[in-house]
PDB file of N, CA, C and O in Angstrom:
ATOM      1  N   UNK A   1      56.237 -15.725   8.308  1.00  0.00           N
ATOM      2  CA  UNK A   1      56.506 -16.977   8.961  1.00  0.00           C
ATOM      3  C   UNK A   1      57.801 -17.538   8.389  1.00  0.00           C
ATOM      4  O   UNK A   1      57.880 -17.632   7.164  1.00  0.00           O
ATOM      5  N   UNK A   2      58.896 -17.948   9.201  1.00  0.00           N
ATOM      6  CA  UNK A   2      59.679 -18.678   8.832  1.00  0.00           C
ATOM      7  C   UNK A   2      60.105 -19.674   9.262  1.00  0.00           C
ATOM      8  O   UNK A   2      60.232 -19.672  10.486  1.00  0.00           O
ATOM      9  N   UNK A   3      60.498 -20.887   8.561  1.00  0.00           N
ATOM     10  CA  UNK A   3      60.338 -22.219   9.516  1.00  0.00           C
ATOM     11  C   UNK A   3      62.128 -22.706   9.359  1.00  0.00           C
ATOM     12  O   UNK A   3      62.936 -22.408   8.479  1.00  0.00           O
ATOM     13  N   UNK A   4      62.285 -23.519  10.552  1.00  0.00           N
ATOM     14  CA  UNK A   4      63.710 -23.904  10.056  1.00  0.00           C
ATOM     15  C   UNK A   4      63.683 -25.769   9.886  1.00  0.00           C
ATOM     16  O   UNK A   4      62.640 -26.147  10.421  1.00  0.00           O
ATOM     17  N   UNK A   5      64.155 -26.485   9.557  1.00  0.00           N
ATOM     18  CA  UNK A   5      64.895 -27.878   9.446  1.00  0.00           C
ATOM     19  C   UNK A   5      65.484 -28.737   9.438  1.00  0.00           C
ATOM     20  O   UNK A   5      65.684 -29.255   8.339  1.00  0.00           O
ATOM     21  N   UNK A   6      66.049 -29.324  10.588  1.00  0.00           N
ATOM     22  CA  UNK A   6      67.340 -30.133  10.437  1.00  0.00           C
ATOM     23  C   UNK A   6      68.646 -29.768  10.154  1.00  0.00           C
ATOM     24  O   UNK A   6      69.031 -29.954   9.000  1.00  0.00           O
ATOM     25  N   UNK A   7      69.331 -29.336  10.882  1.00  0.00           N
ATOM     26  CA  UNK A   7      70.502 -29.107  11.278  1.00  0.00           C
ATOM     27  C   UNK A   7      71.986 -29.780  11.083  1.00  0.00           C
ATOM     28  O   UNK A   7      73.110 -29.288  11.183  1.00  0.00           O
ATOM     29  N   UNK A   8      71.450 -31.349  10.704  1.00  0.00           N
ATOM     30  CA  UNK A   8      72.867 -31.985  11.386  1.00  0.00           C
ATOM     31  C   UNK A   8      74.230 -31.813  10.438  1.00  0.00           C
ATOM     32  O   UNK A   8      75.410 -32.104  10.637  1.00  0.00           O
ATOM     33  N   UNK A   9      73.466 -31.155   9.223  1.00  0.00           N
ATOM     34  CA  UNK A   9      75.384 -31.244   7.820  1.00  0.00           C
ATOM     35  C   UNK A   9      75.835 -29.657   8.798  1.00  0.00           C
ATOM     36  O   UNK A   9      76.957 -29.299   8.438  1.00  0.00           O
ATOM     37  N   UNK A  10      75.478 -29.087   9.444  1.00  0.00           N
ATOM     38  CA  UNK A  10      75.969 -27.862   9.243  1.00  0.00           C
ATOM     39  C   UNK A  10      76.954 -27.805  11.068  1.00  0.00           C
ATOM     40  O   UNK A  10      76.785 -28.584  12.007  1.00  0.00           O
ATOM     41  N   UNK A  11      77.779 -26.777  11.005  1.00  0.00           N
ATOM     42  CA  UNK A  11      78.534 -26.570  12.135  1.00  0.00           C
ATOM     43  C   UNK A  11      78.007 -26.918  13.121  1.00  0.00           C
ATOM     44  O   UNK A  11      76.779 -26.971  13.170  1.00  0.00           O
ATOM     45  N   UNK A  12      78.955 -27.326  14.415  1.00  0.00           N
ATOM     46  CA  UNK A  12      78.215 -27.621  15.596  1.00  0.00           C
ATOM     47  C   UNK A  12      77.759 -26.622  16.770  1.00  0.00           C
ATOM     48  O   UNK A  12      77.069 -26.732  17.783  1.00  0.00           O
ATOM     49  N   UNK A  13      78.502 -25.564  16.121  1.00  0.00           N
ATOM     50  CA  UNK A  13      78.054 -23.635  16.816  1.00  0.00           C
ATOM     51  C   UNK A  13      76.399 -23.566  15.883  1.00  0.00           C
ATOM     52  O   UNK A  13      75.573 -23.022  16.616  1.00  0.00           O
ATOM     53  N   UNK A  14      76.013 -23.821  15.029  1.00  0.00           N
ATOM     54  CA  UNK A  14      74.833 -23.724  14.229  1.00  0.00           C
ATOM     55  C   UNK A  14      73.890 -24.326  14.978  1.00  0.00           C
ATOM     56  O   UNK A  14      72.989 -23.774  15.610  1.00  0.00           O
ATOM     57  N   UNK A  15      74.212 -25.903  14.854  1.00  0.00           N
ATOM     58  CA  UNK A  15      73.446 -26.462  16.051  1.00  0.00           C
ATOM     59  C   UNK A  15      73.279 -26.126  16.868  1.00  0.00           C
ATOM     60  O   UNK A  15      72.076 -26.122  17.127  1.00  0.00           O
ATOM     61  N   UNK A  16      74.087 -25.635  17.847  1.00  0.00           N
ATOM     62  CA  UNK A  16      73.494 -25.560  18.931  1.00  0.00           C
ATOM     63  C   UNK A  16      72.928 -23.983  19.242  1.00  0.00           C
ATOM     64  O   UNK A  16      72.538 -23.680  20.370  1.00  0.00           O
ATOM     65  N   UNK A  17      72.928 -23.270  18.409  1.00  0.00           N
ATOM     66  CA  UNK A  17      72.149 -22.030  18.056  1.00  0.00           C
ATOM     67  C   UNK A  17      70.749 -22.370  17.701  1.00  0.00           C
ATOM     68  O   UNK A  17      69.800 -21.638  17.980  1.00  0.00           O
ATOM     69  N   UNK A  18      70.670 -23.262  17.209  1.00  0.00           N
ATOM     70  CA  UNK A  18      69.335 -23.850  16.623  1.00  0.00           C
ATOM     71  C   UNK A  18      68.653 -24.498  17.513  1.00  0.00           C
ATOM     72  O   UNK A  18      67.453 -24.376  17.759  1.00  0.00           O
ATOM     73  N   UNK A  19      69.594 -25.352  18.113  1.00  0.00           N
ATOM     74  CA  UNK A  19      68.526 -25.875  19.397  1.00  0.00           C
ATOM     75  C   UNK A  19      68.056 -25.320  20.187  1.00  0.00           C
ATOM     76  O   UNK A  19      66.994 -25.621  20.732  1.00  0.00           O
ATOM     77  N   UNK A  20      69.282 -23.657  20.608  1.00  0.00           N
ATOM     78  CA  UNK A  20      68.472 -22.984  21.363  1.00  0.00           C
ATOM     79  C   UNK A  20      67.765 -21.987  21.251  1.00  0.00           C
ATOM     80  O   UNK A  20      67.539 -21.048  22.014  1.00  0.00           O
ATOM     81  N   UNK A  21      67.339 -22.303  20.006  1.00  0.00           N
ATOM     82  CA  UNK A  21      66.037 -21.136  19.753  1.00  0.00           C
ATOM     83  C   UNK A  21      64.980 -22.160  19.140  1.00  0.00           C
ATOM     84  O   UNK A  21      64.174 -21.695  18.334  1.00  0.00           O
ATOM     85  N   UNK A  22      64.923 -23.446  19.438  1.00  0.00           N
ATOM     86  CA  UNK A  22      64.014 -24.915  19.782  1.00  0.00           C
ATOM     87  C   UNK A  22      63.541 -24.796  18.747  1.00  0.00           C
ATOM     88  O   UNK A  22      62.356 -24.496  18.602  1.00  0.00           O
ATOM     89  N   UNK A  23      64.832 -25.124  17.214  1.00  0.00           N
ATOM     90  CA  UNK A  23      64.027 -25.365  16.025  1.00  0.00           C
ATOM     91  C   UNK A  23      64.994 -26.615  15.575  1.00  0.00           C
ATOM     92  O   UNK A  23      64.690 -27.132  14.500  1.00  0.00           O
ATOM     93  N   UNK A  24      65.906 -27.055  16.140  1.00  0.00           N
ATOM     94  CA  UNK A  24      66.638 -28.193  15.462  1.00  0.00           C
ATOM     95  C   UNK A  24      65.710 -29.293  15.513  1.00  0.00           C
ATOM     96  O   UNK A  24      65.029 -29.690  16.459  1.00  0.00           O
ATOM     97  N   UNK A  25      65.842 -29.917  13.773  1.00  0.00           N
ATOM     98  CA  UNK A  25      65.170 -31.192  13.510  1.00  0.00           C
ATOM     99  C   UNK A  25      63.660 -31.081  13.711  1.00  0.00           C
ATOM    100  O   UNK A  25      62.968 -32.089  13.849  1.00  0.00           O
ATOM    101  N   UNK A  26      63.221 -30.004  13.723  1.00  0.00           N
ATOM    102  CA  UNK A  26      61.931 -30.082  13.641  1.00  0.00           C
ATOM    103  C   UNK A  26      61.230 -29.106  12.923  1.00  0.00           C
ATOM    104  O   UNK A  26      61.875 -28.061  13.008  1.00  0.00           O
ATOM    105  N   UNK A  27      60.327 -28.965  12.329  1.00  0.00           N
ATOM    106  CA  UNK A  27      59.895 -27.810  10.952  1.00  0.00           C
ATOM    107  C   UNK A  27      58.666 -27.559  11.821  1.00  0.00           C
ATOM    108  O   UNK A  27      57.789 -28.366  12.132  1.00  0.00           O
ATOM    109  N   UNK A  28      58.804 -26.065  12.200  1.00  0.00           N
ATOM    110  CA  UNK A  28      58.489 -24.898  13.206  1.00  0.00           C
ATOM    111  C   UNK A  28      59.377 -23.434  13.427  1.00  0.00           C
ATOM    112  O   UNK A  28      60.536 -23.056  13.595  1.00  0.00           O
ATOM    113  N   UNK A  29      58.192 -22.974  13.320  1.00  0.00           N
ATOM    114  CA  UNK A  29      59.174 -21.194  14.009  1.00  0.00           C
ATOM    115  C   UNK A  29      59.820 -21.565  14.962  1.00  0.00           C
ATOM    116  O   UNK A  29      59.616 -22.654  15.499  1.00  0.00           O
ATOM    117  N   UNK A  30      60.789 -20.662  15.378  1.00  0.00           N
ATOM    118  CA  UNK A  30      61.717 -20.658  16.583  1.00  0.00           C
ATOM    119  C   UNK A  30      60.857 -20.159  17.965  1.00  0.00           C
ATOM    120  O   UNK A  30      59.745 -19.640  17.863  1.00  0.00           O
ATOM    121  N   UNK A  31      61.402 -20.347  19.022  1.00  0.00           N
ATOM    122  CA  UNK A  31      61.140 -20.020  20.443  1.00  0.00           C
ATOM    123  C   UNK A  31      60.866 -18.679  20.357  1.00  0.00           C
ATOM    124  O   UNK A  31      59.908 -18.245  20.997  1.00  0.00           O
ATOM    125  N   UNK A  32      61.726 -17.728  19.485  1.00  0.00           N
ATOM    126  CA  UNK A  32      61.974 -16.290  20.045  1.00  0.00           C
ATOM    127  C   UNK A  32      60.707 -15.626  18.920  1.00  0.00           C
ATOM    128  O   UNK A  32      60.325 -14.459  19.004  1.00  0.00           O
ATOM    129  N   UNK A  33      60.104 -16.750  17.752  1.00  0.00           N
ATOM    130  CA  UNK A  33      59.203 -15.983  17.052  1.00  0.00           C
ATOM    131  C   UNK A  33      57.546 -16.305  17.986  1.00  0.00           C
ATOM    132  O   UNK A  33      56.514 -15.633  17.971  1.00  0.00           O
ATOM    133  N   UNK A  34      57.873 -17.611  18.738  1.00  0.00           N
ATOM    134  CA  UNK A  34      56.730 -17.845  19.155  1.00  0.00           C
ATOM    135  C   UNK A  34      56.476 -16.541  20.619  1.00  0.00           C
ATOM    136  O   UNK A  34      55.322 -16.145  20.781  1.00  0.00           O
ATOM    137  N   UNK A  35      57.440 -16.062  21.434  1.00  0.00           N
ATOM    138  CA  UNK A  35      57.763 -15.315  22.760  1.00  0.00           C
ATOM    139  C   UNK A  35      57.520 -14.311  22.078  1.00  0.00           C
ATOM    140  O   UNK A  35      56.815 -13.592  22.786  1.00  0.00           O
ATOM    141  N   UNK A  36      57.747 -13.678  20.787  1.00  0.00           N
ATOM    142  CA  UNK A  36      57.681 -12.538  19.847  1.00  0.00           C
ATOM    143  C   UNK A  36      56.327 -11.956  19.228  1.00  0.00           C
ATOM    144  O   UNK A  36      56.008 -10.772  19.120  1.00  0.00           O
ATOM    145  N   UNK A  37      55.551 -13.201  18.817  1.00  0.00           N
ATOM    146  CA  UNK A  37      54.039 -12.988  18.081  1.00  0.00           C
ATOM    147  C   UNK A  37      53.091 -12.552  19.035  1.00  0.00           C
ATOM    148  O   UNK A  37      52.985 -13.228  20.058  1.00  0.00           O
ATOM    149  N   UNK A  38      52.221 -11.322  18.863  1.00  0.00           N
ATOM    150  CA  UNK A  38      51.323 -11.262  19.841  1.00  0.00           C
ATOM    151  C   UNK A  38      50.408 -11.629  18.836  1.00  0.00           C
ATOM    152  O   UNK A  38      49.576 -12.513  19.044  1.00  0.00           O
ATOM    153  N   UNK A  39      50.459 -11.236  18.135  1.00  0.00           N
ATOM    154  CA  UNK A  39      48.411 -11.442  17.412  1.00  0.00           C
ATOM    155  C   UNK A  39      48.513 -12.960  16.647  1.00  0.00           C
ATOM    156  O   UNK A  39      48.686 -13.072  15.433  1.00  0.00           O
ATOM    157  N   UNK A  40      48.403 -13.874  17.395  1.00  0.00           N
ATOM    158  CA  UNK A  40      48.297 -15.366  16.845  1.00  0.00           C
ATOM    159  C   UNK A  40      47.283 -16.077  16.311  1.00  0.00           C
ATOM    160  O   UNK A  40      47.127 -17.267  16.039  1.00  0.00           O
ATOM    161  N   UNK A  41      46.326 -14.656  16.173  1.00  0.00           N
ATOM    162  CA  UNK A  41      45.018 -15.478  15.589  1.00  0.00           C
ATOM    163  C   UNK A  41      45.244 -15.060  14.383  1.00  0.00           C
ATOM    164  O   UNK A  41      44.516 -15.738  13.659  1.00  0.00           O
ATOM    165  N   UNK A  42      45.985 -14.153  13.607  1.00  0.00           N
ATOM    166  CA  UNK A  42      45.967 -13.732  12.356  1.00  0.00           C
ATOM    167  C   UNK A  42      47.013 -14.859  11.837  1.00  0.00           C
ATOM    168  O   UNK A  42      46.667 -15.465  10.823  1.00  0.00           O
ATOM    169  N   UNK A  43      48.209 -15.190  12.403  1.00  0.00           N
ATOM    170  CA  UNK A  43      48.577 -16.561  12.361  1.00  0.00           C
ATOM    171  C   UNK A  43      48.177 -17.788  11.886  1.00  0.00           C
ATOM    172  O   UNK A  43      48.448 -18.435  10.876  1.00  0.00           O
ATOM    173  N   UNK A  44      47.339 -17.993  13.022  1.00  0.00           N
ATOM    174  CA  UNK A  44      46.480 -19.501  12.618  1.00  0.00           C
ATOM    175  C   UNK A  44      45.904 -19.174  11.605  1.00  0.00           C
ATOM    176  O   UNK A  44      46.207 -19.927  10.679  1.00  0.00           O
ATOM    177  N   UNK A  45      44.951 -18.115  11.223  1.00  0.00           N
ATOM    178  CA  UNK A  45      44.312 -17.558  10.539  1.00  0.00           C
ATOM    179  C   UNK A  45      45.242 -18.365   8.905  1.00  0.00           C
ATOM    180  O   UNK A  45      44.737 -19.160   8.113  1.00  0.00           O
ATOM    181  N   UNK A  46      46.844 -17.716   8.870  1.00  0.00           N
ATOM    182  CA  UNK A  46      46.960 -17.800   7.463  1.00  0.00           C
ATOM    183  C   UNK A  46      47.315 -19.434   7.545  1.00  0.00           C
ATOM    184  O   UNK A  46      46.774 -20.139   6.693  1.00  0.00           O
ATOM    185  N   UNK A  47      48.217 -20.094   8.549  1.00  0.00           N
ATOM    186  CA  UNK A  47      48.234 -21.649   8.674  1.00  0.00           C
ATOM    187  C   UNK A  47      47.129 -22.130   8.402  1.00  0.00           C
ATOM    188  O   UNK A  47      47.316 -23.005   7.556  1.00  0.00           O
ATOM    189  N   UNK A  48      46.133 -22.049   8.638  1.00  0.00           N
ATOM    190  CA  UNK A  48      44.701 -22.890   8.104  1.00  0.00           C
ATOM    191  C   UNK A  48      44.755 -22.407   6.714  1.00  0.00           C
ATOM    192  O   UNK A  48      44.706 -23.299   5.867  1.00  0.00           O
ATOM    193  N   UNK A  49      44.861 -21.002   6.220  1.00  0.00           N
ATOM    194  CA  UNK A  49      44.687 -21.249   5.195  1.00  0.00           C
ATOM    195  C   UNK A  49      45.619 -21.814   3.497  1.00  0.00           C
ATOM    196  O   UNK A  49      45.467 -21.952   2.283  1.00  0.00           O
ATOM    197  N   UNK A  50      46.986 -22.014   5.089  1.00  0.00           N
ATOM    198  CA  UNK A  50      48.314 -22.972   4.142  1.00  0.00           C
ATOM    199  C   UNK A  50      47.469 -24.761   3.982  1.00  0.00           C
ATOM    200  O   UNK A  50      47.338 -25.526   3.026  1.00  0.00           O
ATOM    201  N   UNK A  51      47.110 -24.821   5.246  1.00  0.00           N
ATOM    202  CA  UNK A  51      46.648 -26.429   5.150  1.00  0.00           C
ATOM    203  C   UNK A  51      45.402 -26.392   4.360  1.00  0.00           C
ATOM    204  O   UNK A  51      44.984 -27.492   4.722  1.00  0.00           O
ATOM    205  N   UNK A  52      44.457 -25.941   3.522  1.00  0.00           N
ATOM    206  CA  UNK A  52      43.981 -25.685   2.947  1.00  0.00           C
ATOM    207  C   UNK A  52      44.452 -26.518   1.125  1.00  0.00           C
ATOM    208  O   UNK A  52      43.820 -27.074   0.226  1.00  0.00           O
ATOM    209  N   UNK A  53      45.721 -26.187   1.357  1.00  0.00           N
ATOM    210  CA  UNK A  53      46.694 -26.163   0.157  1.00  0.00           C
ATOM    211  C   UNK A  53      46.944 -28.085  -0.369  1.00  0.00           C
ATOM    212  O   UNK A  53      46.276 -28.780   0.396  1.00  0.00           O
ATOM    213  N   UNK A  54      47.371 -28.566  -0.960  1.00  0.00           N
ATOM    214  CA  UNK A  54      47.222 -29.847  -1.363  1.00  0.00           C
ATOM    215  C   UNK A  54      48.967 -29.600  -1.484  1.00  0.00           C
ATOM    216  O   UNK A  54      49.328 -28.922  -2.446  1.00  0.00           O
ATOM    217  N   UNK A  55      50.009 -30.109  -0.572  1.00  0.00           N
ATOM    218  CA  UNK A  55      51.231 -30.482  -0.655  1.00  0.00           C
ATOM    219  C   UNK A  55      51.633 -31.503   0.907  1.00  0.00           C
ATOM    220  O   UNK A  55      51.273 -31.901   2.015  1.00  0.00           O
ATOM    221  N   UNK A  56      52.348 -31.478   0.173  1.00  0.00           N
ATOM    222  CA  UNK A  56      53.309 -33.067   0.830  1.00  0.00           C
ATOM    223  C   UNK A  56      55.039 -32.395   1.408  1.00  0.00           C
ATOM    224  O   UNK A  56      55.507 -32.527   2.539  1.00  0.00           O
ATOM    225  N   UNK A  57      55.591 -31.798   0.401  1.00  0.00           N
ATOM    226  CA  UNK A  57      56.958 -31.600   0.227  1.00  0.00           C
ATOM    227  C   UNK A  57      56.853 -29.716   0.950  1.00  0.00           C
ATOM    228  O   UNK A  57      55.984 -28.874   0.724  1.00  0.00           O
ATOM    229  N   UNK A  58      58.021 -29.616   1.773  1.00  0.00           N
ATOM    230  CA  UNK A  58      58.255 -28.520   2.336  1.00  0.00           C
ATOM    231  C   UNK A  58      59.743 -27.955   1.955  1.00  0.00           C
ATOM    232  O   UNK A  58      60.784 -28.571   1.723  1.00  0.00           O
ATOM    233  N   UNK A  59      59.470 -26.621   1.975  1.00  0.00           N
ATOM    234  CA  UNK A  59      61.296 -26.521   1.400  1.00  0.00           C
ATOM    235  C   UNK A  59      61.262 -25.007   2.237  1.00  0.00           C
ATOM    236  O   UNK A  59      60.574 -24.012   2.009  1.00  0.00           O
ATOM    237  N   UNK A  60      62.125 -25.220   3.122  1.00  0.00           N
ATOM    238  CA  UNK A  60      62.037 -24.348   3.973  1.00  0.00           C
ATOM    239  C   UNK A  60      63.224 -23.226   3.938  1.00  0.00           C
ATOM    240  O   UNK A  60      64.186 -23.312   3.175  1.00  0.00           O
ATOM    241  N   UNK A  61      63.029 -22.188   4.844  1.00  0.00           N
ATOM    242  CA  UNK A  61      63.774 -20.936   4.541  1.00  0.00           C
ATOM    243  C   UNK A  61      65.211 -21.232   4.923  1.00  0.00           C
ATOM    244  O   UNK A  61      65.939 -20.321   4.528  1.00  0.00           O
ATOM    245  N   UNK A  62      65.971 -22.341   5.652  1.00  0.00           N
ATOM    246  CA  UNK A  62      66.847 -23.092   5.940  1.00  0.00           C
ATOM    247  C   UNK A  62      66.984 -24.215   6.210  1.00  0.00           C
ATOM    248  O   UNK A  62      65.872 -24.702   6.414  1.00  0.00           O
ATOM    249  N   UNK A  63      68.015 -25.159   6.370  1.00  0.00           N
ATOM    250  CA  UNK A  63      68.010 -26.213   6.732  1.00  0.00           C
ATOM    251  C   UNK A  63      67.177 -27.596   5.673  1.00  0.00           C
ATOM    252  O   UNK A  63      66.445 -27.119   4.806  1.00  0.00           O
ATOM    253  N   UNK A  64      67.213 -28.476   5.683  1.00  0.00           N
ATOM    254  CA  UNK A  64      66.626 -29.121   4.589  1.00  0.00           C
ATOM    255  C   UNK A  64      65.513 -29.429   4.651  1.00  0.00           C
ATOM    256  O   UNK A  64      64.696 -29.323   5.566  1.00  0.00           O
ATOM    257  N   UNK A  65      65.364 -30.258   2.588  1.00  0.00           N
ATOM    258  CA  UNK A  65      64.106 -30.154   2.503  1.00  0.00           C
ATOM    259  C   UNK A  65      63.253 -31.364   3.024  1.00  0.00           C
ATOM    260  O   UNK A  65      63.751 -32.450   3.321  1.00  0.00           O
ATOM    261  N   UNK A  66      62.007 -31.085   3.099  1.00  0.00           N
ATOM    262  CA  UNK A  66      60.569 -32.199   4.169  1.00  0.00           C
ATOM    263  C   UNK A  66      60.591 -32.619   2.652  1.00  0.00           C
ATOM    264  O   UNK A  66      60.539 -31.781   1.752  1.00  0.00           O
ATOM    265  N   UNK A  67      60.681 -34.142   2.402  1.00  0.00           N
ATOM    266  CA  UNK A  67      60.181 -34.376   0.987  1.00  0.00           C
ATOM    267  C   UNK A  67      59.243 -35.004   1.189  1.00  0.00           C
ATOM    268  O   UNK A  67      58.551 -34.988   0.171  1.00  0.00           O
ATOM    269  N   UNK A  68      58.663 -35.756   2.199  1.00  0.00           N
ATOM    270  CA  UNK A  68      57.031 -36.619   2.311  1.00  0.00           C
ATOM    271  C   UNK A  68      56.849 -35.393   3.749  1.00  0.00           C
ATOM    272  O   UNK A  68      57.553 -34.475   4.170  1.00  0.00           O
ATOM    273  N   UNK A  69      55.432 -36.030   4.184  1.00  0.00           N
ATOM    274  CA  UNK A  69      54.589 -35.579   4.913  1.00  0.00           C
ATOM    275  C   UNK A  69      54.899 -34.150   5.813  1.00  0.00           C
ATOM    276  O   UNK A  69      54.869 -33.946   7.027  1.00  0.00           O
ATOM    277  N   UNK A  70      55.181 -33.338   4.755  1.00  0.00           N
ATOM    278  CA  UNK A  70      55.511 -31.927   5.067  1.00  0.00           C
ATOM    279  C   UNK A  70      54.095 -31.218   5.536  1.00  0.00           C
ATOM    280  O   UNK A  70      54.033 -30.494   6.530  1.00  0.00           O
ATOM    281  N   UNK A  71      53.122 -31.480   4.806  1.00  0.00           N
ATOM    282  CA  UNK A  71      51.892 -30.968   5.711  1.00  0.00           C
ATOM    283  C   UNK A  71      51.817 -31.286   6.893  1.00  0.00           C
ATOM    284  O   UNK A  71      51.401 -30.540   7.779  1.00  0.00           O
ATOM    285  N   UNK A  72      52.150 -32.257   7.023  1.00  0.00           N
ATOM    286  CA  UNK A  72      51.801 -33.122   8.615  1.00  0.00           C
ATOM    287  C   UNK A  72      52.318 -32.340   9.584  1.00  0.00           C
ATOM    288  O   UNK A  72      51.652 -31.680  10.382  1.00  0.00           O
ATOM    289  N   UNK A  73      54.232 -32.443   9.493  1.00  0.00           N
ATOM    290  CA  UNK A  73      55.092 -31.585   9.941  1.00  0.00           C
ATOM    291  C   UNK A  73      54.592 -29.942  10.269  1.00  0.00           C
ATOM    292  O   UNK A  73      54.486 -29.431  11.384  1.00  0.00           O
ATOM    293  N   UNK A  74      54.307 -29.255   8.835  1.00  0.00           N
ATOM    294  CA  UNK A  74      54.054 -27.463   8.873  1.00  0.00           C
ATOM    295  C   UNK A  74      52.787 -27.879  10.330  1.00  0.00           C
ATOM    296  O   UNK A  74      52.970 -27.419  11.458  1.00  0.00           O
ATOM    297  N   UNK A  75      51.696 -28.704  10.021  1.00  0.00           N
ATOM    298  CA  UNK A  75      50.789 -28.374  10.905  1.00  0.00           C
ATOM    299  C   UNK A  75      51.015 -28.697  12.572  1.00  0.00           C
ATOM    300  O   UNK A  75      50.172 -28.262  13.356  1.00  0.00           O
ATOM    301  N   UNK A  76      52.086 -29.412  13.037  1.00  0.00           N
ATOM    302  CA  UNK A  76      52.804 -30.102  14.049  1.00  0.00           C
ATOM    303  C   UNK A  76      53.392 -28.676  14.464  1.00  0.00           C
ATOM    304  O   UNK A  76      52.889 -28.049  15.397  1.00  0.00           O
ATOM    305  N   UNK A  77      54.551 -28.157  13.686  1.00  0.00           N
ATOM    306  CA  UNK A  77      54.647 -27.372  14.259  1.00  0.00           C
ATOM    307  C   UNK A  77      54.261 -26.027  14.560  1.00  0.00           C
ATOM    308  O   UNK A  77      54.572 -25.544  15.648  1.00  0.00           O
ATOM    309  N   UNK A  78      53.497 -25.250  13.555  1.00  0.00           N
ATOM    310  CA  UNK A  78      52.067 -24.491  14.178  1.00  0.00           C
ATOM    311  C   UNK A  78      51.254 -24.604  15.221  1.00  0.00           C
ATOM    312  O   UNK A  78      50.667 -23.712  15.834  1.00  0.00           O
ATOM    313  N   UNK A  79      51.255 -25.871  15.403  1.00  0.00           N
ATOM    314  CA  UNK A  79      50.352 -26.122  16.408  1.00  0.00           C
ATOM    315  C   UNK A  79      51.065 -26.139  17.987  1.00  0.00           C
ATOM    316  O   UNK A  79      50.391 -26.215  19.015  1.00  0.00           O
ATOM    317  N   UNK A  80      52.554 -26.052  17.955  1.00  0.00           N
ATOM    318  CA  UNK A  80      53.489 -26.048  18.786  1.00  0.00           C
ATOM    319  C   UNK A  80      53.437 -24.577  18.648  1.00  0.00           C
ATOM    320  O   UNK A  80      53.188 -24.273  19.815  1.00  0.00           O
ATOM    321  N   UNK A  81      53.491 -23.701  18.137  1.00  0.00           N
ATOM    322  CA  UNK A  81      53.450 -22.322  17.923  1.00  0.00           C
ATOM    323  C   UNK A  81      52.246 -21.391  18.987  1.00  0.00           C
ATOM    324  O   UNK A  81      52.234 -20.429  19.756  1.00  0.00           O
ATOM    325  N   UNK A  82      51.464 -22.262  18.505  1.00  0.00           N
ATOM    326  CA  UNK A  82      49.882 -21.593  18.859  1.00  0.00           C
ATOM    327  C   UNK A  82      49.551 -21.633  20.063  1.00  0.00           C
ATOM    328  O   UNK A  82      49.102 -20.761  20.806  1.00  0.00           O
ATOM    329  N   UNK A  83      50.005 -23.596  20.357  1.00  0.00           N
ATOM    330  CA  UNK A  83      49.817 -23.858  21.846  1.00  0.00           C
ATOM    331  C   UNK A  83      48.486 -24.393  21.965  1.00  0.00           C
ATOM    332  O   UNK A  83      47.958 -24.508  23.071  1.00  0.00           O
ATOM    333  N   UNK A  84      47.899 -24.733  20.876  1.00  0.00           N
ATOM    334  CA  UNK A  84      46.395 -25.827  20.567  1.00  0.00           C
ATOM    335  C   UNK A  84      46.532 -26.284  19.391  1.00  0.00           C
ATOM    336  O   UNK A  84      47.409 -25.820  18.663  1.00  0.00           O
ATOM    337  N   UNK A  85      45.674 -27.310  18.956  1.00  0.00           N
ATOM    338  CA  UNK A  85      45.274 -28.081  17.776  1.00  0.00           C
ATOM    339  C   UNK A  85      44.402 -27.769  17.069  1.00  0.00           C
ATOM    340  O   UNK A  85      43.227 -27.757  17.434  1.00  0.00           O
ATOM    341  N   UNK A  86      44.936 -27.344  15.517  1.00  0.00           N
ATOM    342  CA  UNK A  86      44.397 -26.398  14.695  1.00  0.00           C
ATOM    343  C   UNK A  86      43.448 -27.721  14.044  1.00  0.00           C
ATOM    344  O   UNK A  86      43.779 -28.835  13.639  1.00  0.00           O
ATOM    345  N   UNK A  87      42.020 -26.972  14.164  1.00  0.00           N
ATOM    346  CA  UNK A  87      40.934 -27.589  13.437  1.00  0.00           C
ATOM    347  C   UNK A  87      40.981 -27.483  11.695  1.00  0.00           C
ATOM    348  O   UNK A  87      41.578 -26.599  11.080  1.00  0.00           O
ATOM    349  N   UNK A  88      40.238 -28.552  11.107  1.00  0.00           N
ATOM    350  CA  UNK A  88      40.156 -28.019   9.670  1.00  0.00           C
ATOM    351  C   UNK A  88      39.200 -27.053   9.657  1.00  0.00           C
ATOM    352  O   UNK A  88      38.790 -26.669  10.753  1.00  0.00           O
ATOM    353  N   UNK A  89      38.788 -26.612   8.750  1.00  0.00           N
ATOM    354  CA  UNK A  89      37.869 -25.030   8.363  1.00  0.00           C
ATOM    355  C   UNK A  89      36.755 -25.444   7.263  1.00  0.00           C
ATOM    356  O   UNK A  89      35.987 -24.594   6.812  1.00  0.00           O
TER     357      UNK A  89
END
């Protein structure tokens, strides 16, 4: 899983690479990983067992860091991923 973050210090060719693979400013996989994943239950599978986890702060594989309600966010956009609303377990 890789998530991206907020875009705006970086080039405006970046941006708009980012928007169009519908990850600017928002902490979520890209378009082309969600069109890409077939087995999404092994997915949710490990996302439930990230939200599981006791954090706040996200520091993602690019773009900057979620310093409050980064759980909130990871599960927002998983759930944009999945295409339903991930229950607790």
């Amino acid at each position: 899983m890789s998530l991206f973050y907020e875009y705006r210090c970086y080039s405006l060719i970046t941006q708009l690479a980012v928007r169009t693979l519908g990850s600017y400013n928002s902490l979520r996989p890209t378009r082309l990983e969600k069109w890409g994943t077939h087995d999404k239950d092994t997915v949710a599978a490990s996302v439930k067992r990230f939200l599981e986890w006791d954090f706040d702060r996200v520091i993602p594989a690019y773009g900057s860091l979620v310093e409050t309600n980064g759980k909130d966010a990871f599960k927002a956009g998983y759930e944009w991923f999945l295409g339903y609303a991930l229950q607790p377990t």
